[in-house]
Structures are given as C-alpha cells and as structure tokens.
C-alpha positions in Angstrom: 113.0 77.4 84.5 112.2 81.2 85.0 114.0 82.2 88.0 110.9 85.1 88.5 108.6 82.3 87.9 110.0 79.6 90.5 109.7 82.1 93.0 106.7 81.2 95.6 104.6 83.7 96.7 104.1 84.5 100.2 100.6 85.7 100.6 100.2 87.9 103.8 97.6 86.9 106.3 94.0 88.9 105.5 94.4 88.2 102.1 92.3 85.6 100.4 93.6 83.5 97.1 91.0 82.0 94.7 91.8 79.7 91.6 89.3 78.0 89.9 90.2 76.9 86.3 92.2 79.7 84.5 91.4 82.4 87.1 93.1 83.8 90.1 91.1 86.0 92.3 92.8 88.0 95.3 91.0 89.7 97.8 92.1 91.9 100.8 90.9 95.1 102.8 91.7 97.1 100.2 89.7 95.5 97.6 89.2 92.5 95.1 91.4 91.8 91.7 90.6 89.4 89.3 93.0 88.2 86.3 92.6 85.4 83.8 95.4 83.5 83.3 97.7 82.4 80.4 97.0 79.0 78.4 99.5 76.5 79.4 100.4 78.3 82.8 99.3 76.4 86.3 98.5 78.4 89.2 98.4 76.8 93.1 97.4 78.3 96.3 98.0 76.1 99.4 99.2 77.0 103.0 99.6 80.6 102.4 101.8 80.0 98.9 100.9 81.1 95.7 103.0 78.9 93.1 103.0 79.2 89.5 104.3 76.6 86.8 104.0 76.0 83.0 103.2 72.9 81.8 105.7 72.8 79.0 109.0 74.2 77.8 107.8 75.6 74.9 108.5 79.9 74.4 105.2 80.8 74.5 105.0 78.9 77.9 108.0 80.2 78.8 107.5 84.0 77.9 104.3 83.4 80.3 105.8 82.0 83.0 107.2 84.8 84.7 105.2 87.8 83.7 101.9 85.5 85.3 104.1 85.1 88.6 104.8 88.8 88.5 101.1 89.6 87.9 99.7 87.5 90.6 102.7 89.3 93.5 101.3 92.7 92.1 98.0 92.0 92.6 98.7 90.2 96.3 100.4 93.8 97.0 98.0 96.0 95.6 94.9 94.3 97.7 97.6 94.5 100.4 99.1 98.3 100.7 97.9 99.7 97.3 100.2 101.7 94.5 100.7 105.3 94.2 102.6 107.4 91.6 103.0 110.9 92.1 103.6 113.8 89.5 104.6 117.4 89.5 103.5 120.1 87.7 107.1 122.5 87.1 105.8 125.7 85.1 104.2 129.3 85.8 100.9 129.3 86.1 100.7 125.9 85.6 98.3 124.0 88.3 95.6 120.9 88.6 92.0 120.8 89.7 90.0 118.2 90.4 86.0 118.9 89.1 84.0 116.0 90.1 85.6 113.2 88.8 87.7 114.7 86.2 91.2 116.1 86.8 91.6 119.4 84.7 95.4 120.9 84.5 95.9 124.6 83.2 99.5 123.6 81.4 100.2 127.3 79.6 97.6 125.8 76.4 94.8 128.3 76.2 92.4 125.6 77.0 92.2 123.3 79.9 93.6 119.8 79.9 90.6 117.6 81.2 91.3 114.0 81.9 88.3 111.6 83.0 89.8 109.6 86.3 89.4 105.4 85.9 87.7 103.6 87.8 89.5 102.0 90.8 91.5 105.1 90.8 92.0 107.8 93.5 93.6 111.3 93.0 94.6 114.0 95.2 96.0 117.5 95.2 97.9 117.9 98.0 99.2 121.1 96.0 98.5 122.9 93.1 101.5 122.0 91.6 101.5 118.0 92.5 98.9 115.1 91.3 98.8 111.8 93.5 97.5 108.9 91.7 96.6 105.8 93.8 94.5 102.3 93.5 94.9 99.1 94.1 95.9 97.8 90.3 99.5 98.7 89.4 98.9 98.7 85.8 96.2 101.2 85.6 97.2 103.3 88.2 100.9 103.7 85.8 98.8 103.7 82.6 96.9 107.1 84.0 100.1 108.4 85.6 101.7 108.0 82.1 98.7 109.5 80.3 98.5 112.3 82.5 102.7 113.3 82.1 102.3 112.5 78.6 99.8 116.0 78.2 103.2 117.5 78.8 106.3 115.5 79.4 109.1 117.7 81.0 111.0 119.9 78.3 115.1 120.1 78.5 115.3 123.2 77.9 113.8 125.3 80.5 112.3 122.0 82.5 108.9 123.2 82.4 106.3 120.2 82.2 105.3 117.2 84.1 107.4 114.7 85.5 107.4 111.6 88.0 108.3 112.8 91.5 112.1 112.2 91.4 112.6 111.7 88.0 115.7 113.9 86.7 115.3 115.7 83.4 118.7 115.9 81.3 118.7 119.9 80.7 120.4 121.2 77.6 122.3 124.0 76.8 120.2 126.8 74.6 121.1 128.5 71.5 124.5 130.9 71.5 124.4 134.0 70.0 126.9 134.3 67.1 129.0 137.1 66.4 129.2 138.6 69.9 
C-alpha cells in the first residue's frame, strides 16, 4: 500500500467534493478544479473524507495511487487558500511590467521579454524587481513561475538573473589572471 495514498483527506468545511465516475470536482471560495482520474484508481468522498484506493496491485496502479491522492489534497488546498510563487529580478536595469495581460521583463536583451499570463493566473509587481505569481492550480501556477525564471535562470558568476524567492545560487570563482 502507498503510504501517500492511504492517507485520508480532510476536506475543510466550505469546500464541496464531487465524484461521479472517473471525475473529482472540488469547489471552494476561491474557485472550482476539475481533474479526471487515473484507470484503475477509486476515489470516495463521505463525511468530510476524501479517500483514494486502487483496485489492484499491479505498477501501473500502484504508480497512480499516490500521485491521484496528492492531486486531489492540492486541489482541496488550492480552492482553499490558493498557491503563490514569487521571483526576483537580480540585475541592473533589469525590471518587469505588466501591459494588459502580458507580463514584459527588460532582462539586459535589447528586446523585451513578453510572456502571455494563463488563465486562472494572477500576477503582481509589488516591485520592479519582484514577480508574484498566484492561482488556485499548483501546477500551472509552477509551470509559469518556471517558464518565467527560465528567460533567465540566475548566472554563478555575478548572480545576475531570476530566481525563486529564497532560492541560493552557488556563486563561482572567476577567471585568475596569470603571470601577475
């Protein structure tokens, strides 16, 4: 048995569970989600419990088990409180705009970067220099976040580029000069 998977899920009060066939649909005041699940993977909602079981041993069922379990508590706590990622912008010069619903970073190219936000996704410049992502779905609010770092993931050299709040960038030592 998956020890993720045999874990019961507690669904806070104001949230509403609905599974009919292969389809779990949560809902809560901040929004609706809506996932299909796995084949061979039973899902059950009574007295405030999620529970999630396979119906055989085999690896497939097993693989499924405990990433469907782990779906369903993301989705319970994103309808719940929501998910956020933040990112900073380290460079001179460097900075993010928002222009309707496109978020355009000046990242020392001679162009701007301009990135077309999701749907279900919030952003918001409390700086300049930092990007807040937020939404309800975990994946697509970390898919975006990755997107946006990967337009230029933090260099070890100087540390110029953009990283995850708190994430620590290994720095390295530049070239010595030889003969002096």
């Amino acid at each position: 048995m998956s020890r993720v998977g045999k874990a019961p899920i507690a669904v806070p009060k104001g949230i509403d569970v609905s599974v009919s066939g292969s389809t779990v649909k949560v809902k809560g005041k901040a929004g609706e989600l809506v996932r299909q699940v796995a084949p061979g993977i039973d899902v059950k909602f009574a007295d405030g419990v999620v529970t999630v079981s396979r119906k055989s041993d085999s690896r497939r069922h097993r693989e499924m088990h405990g990433t469907t379990r782990a779906l369903i508590q993301n989705m319970v706590q994103g309808v719940e409180k929501g998910f956020q990622k933040a990112l900073d912008i380290i460079g001179v010069g460097w900075n993010a705009k928002m222009k309707g619903k496109q978020l355009s970073l000046q990242i020392g190219f001679c162009h701007t970067v301009d990135f077309e936000v999701p749907a279900g996704v919030k952003v918001a410049l409390p700086s300049p220099q930092r990007i807040e992502i937020s939404g309800i779905d975990k994946q697509i609010v970390g898919q975006f976040a990755a997107i946006v770092r990967k337009a230029r993931p933090p260099e070890p050299y100087k540390g110029k580029g953009i990283r995850y709040e708190g994430e620590y960038v290994i720095r390295k030592v530049g070239k010595s000069q030889v003969g002096k």
